[in-house]
N, C-alpha and C positions, 0 to 999 in steps of 0.2 A: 624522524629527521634524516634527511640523507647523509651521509658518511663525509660524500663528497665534497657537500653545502661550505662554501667559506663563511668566515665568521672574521676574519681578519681584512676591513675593507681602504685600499689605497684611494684617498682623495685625489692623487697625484700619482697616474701612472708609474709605475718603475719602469716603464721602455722610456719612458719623459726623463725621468729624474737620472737617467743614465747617459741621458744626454750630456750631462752638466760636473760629468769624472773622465779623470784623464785614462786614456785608451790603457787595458790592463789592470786598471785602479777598480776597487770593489768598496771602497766605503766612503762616506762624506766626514768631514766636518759640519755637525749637524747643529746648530747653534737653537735651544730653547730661550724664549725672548721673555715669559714668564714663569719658570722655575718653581713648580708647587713645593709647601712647605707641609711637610710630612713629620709623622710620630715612628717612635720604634722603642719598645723598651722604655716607654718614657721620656726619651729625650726627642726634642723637636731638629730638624733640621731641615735644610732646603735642597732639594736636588742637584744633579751637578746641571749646571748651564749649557756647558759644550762638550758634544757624546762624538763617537767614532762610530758612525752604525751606516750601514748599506740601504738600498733600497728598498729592499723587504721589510725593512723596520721603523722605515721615513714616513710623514704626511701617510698615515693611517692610522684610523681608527675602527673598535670594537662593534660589530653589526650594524654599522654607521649606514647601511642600503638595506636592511635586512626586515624584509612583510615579516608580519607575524599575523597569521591567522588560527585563532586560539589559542591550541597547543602544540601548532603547528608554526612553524618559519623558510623561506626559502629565500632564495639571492638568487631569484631570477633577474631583479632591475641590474645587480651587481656584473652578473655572466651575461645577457641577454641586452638589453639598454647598451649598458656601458660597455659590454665588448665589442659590439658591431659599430659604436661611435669611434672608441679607442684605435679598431682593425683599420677602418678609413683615415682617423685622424693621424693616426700613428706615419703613414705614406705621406701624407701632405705636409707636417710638420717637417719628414726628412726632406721631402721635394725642395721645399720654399728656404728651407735653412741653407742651402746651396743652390738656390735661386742667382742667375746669369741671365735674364731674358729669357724671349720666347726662342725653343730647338726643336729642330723636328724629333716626333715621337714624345713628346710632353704633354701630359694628357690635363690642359690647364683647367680646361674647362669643370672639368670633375673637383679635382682639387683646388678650386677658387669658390664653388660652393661646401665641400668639406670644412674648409678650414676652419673658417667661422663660425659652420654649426658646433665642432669641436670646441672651437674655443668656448660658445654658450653654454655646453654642458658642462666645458671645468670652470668654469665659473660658478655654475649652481652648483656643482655638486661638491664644493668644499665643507666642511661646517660651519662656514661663513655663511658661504650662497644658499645652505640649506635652512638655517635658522632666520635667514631675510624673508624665505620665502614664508617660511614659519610664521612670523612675525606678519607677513604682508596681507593674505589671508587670514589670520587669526584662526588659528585651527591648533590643539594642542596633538590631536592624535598622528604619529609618525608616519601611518600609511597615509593617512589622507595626502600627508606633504610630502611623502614620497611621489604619489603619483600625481601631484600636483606640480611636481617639478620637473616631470617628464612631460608636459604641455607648457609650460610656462619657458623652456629652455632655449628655445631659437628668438627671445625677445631681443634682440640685440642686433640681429645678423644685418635684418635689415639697411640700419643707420653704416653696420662695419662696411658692407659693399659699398655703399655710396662714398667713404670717405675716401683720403688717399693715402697708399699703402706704400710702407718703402720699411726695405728689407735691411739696415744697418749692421755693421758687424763689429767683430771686436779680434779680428788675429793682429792686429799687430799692437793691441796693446798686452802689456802684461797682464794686469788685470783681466780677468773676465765675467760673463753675467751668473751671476747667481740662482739659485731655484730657492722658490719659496712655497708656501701655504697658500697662495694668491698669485699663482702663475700670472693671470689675466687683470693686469693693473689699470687702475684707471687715474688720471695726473692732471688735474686743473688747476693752475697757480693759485687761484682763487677756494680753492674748494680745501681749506684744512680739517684735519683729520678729527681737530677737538672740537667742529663743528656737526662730526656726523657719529652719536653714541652707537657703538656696536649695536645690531649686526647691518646698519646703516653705512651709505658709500655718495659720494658725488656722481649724479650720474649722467648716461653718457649722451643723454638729449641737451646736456648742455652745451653749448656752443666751445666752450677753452677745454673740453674734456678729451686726454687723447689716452689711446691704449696701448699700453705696452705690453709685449705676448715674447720673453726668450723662448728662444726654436731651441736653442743650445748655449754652450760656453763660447761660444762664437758668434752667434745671429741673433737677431733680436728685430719684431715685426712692433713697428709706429703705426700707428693709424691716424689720422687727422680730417676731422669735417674739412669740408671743400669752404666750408666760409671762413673758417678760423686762417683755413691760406691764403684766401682772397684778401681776409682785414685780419691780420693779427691782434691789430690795436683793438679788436669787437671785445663789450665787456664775457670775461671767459664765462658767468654765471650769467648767460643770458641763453633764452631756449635756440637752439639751432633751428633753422627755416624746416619747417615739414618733419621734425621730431615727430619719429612714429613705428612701430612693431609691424612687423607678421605681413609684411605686403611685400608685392614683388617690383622689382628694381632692374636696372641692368648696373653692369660693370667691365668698364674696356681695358683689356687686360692689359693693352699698351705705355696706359697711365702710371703701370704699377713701376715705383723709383727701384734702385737695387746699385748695390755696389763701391757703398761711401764707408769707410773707414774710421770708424771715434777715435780720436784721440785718449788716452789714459783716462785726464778729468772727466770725459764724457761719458765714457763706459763707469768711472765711478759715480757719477752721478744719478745714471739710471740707476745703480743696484743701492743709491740713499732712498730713491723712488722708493725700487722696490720693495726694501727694507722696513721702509717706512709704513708701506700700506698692507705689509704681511701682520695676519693674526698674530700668529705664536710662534712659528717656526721656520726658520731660513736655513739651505746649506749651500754647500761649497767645494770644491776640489782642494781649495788650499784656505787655510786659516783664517790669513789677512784677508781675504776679499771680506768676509762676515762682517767683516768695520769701515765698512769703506765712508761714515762718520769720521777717521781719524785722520784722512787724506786727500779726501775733497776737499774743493779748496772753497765751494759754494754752500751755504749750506740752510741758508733761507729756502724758504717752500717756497715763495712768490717768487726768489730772485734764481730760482734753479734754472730757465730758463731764456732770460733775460739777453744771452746771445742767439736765440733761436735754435740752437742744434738741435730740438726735438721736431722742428719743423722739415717737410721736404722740402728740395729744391723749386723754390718758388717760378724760376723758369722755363720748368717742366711741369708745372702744372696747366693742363689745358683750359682753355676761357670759349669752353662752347657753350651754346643756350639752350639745345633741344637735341637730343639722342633719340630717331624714328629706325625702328624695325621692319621691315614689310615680310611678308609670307605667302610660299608659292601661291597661295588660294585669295591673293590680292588683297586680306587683312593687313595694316598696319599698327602696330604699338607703334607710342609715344610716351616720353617723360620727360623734364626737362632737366637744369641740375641742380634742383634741390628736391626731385624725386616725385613731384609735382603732374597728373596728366591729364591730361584732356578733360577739362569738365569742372577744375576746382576755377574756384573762382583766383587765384592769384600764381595759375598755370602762365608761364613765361613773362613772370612779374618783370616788365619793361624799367619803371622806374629802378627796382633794385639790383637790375641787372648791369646799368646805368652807374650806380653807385658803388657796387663791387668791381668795376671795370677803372673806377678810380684809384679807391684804396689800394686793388691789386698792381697794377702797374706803379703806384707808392712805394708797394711790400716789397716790390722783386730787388728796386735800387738800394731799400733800407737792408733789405737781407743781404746783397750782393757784400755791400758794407762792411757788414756786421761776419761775413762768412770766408772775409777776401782772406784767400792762401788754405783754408781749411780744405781738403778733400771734400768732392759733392757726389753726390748722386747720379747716377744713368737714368735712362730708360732705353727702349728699343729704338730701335737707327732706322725703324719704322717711322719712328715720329723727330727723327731728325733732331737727335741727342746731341751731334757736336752744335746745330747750328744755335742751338739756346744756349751752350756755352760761350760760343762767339759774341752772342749778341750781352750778354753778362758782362764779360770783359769789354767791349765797347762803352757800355755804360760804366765800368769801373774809371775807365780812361776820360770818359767826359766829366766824369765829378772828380778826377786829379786825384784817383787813385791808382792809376793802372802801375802794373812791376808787380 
């Protein structure tokens, strides 16, 4: 065996989980959520709950990546796999966490397909994601699921580029987001947690299923299908239009929201989210966030988001029908928006384009409503960011709410 070989493997990067301490600061408040009960000497007792440990000592586990081939082992997946994910992913996390819009020398286009593969692989490669896939497969032996979840790991991307992305943050509340065992959450009012037995999850072809991804103790990346914004009111456990893996898509980067501010409650409620949907282990910068149970003021799973704030700004979201590409060599792609091209049979489904064109212009006045005086969201002044504000406040003013 090599010398070198690690044998100590982080599910959750330590450049990630350092994101989530204050500048200078070297340890977490590291909260265990199920506390094994241990012998010593003959007496029994229970661990301690909440530990003071660093990075290096967080969200890892013992050869948790590690082939064994006979009497041999190596951590190539570990150094090889996850380092060149990590190297890319590690740049786009910082990118987007101080995401302002499109600047010149922003290299989005790279990192808009990074992110999401990233985020696929910390997803799998938790002992969450690795024991689903365990389970999904039915395979007991560890290399097979090892390398089985190095093909299986971009199942997601797809659905994530089609959604809509908005970059939330969290400086000016006190509070801020948490890191857990399940960086890459997934939150459907509908979808409770005593409905899905470990290593089981709601998943994200469902129409109300949105993802929450903290970049840091400050930013925090939403994602949300395009129909869940168009009908809010859609039942959330109902399959999303063209739910599907592994295919290619576009994504117009002007769509993407950025710049809205949570409020305190808001920021505590994603980390009840997040909390909630973490295996065994959550930490912290500071104590009190770990409960944030004690101070939300929400704390139903259906009624968490009942004012909308996990939604973007519904008057920046675009209501186009068809996204066409052409290419010097006079080739043209097509898809439309629900990922839909040429050839299936309910490509530029007329009727339910029809019908989301109702709901949606529904959603924008309900939301307007439901959001008036809250901080909203941007986009680029490409797509004519103030004039969707203008026309929001119009419509607050016609339903006798304007001020």
């Amino acid at each position: 065996m090599n010398k070198q070989q690690s044998r100590i493997h982080h599910y959750v990067p330590q450049w990630y989980q350092r994101r989530f301490l204050h500048a200078g600061r070297g340890k977490f408040y590291y909260l265990d959520l199920r506390p094994e009960k241990v012998s010593a000497n003959g007496v029994k007792y229970q661990r301690r709950a909440l530990l003071r440990w660093g990075p290096p000592s967080c969200f890892c586990k013992h050869d948790l990546y590690t082939l064994k081939l006979g009497n041999l082992t190596t951590d190539d997946i570990e150094k090889r796999f996850f380092g060149a994910i990590d190297s890319d992913g590690r740049q786009s996390v910082e990118l987007f966490s101080n995401y302002n819009g499109i600047h010149k020398g922003l290299n989005l286009h790279k990192a808009f397909q990074v992110l999401p593969q990233y985020m696929d692989a910390q997803r799998f490669r938790t002992p969450r994601g690795l024991d689903f896939v365990q389970s999904t497969i039915d395979v007991r032996d560890h290399n097979v699921m090892l390398l089985a979840m190095q093909r299986l790991y971009r199942f997601h991307t797809t659905m994530w580029m089609e959604g809509i992305w908005e970059f939330v943050r969290a400086r000016q509340s006190a509070t801020k987001f948490i890191c857990t065992d399940e960086p890459v959450s997934f939150f459907n009012r509908s979808g409770f947690k005593s409905e899905f037995p470990y290593p089981k999850d709601v998943g994200l072809e469902q129409v109300g299923t949105r993802t929450l991804f903290p970049l840091s103790m400050d930013s925090c990346l939403i994602i949300t299908h395009l129909q869940l914004a168009r009908n809010p009111h859609a039942n959330p456990m109902k399959p999303r239009e063209n739910a599907r893996a592994y295919q290619s898509t576009l994504k117009n980067f002007l769509d993407t929201q950025f710049g809205r501010e949570l409020e305190e409650q808001e920021v505590l409620r994603i980390n009840h989210i997040l909390k909630r949907r973490a295996t065994r282990y959550i930490a912290a910068a500071e104590e009190e966030w770990l409960y944030p149970e004690r101070n939300v003021l929400v704390r139903n799973w259906a009624e968490l988001d009942d004012d909308w704030f996990l939604l973007p700004n519904l008057y920046k979201v675009p209501f186009h029908g068809e996204i066409i590409v052409g290419y010097r060599d006079g080739s043209v792609w097509a898809m439309d928006e629900h990922g839909r091209q040429p050839g299936n049979p309910k490509f530029k489904d007329e009727e339910l384009h029809a019908k989301e064109w109702i709901t949606h212009e529904q959603a924008k006045r309900e939301w307007a409503k439901k959001r008036k005086g809250k901080p909203v969201a941007h986009v680029d002044k490409f797509e004519h960011d103030d004039v969707h504000d203008k026309i929001m406040l119009e419509d607050l003013a016609k339903m006798g709410m304007a001020g």
